[in-house]
N, C-alpha and C positions, 0 to 999 in steps of 0.2 A: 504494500500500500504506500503509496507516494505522501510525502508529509503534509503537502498542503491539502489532501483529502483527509488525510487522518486530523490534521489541524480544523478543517470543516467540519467534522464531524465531532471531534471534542469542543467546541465553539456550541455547538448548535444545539446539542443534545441536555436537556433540565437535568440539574448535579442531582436531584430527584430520581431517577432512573436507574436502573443497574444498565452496566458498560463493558462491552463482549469484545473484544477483538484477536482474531485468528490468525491477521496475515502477517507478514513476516514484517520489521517495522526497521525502519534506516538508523544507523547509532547514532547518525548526529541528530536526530530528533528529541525536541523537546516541547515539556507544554507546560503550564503552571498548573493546569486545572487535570491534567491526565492522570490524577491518585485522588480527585475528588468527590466520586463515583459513593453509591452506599453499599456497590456491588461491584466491583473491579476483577476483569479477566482478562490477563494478556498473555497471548499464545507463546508471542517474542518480546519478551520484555530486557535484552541485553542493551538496550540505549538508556535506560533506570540508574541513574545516580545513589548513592547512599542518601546524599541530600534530599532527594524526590521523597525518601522514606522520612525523614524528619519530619518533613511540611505535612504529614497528615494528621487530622485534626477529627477526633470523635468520628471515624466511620468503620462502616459495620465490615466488610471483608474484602480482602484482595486475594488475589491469586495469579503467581505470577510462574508458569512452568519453562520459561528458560531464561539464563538472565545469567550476570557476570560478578556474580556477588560471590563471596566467598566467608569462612568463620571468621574473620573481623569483619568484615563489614556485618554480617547479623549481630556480634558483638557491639558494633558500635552505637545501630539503630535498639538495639535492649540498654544500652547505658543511658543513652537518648533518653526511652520509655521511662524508664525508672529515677530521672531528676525532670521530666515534664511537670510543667502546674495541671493539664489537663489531660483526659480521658485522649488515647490517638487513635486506638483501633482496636475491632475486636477480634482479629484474627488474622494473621496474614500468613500465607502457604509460599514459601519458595523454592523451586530447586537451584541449588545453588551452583556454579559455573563448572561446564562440562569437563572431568576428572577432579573435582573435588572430592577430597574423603572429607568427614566429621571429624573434627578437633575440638571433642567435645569442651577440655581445655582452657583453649583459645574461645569456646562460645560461652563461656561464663567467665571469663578471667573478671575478676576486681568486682565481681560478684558475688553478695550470701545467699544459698539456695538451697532448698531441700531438694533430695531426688530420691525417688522410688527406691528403696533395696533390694528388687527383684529388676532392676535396669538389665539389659542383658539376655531377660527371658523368652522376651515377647518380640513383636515384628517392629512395635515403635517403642523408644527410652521418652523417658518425660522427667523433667523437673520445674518446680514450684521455685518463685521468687516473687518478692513485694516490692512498690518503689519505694526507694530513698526517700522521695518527697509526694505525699499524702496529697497535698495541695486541694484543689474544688473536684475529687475524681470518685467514681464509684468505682468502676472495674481494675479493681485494684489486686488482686491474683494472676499473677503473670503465669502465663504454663508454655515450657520449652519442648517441643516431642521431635524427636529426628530418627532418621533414618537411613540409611546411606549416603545419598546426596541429596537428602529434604529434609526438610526443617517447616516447623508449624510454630508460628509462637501466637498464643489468644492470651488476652485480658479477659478478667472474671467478675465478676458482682460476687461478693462472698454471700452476701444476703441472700442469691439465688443460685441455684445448681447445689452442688455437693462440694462446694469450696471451703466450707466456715472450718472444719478441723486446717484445711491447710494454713489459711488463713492466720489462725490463733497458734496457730505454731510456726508460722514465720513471723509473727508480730514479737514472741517469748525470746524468738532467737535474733531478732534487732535490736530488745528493750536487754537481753543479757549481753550484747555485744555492744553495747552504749555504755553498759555499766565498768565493764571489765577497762573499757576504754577510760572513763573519768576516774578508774582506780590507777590505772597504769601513769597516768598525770599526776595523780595526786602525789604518787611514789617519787616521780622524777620532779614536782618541783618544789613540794613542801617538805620531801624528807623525814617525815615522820611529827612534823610540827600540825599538824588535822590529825591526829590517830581517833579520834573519838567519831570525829565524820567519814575515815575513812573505813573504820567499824563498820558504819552504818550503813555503806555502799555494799561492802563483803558479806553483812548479812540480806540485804538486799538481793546478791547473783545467789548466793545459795537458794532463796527461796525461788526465785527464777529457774535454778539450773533443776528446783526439784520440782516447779510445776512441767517444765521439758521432759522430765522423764516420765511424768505420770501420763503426759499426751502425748507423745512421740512414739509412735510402736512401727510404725511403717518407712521412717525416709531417716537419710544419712544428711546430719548436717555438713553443709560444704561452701570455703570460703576460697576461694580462686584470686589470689592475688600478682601484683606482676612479677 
């Protein structure tokens, strides 16, 4: 499809609509509005910027089966996700650029996430993560599933589906990794000059580390740093 047809038709078409395209699309092609869709399908999507994935804002799915993305770049768009003020998407399906493997790794690095204990077993792996920042957002359950060279990443409403255990047990393992963090400070700049508040942080992660055990029966907590 020739750009200025596919530009005609991304122009013309109500962001209202779900938006299908099959044909094969030129790399230097671009559009502002071509991820604005509340239903997005592109056959050939190898002219897609990482940037193209930031700019989207509260819609419902993409789906993009060929494309030049690779495990940072979907690390990059989840780092994104997870310091956004707002809700971006609830699903996006990619296969990632032809002879990619999964580095699963690289697809969580500087990341805290739970993952399945039975990863491994099954056709697809999945793991659970929250954003950094809360901000004005509901679908706030991020879920990772891959697969050879695909990768599924949806936001979640915890209040609906079967998210709220995940949820409440990624929320234990931010609020125990915030603590352990103001303890580690405390160490390195007061010295022992707070011991009485520093107590009180410590008795704090214990209660923390033992509500984690009493809800945690299924995922391996994992912190992927650089």
């Amino acid at each position: 499809m020739s750009n200025d047809l596919l530009t005609e038709l991304v122009d013309k078409i109500p962001q209202k609509m779900e938006f299908v395209i099959e044909s094969n699309i030129a790399l230097d092609y671009s559009h502002p509005k071509a991820l604005k869709f509340p239903l997005t399908i592109y056959t050939d999507a190898r002219w897609l910027k990482v940037e193209d994935l930031l700019s989207i804002r509260n819609l419902g799915k993409i789906k993009l089966k060929k494309t030049n993305f690779d495990c940072s770049d979907v690390n990059k768009f989840i780092q994104y996700w997870s310091d956004c003020d707002e809700d971006m998407i609830e699903a996006v399906w990619i296969k990632l650029k032809e002879g990619t493997q999964i580095d699963e790794q690289q697809l969580i690095k500087n990341l805290i996430v739970i993952s399945d204990i039975s990863n491994g077993q099954h056709e697809w792996d999945w793991i659970f993560m929250k954003p950094r920042n809360m901000g004005n957002r509901k679908f706030v359950v991020g879920q990772l599933e891959f697969r050879k060279n695909e990768i599924i990443f949806s936001a979640n409403d915890p209040l609906k589906g079967n998210f709220s255990n995940e949820y409440s047990i990624l929320e234990l393992v931010h609020q125990k990794r915030d603590c352990e963090e103001k303890i580690r400070k405390m160490e390195k700049e007061f010295r022992g000059l707070r011991d009485a508040e520093k107590k009180k942080l410590q008795m704090e992660l214990k209660e923390l580390e033992r509500k984690l055990t009493d809800l945690n029966r299924d995922y391996e907590i994992r912190n992927v740093e650089t």
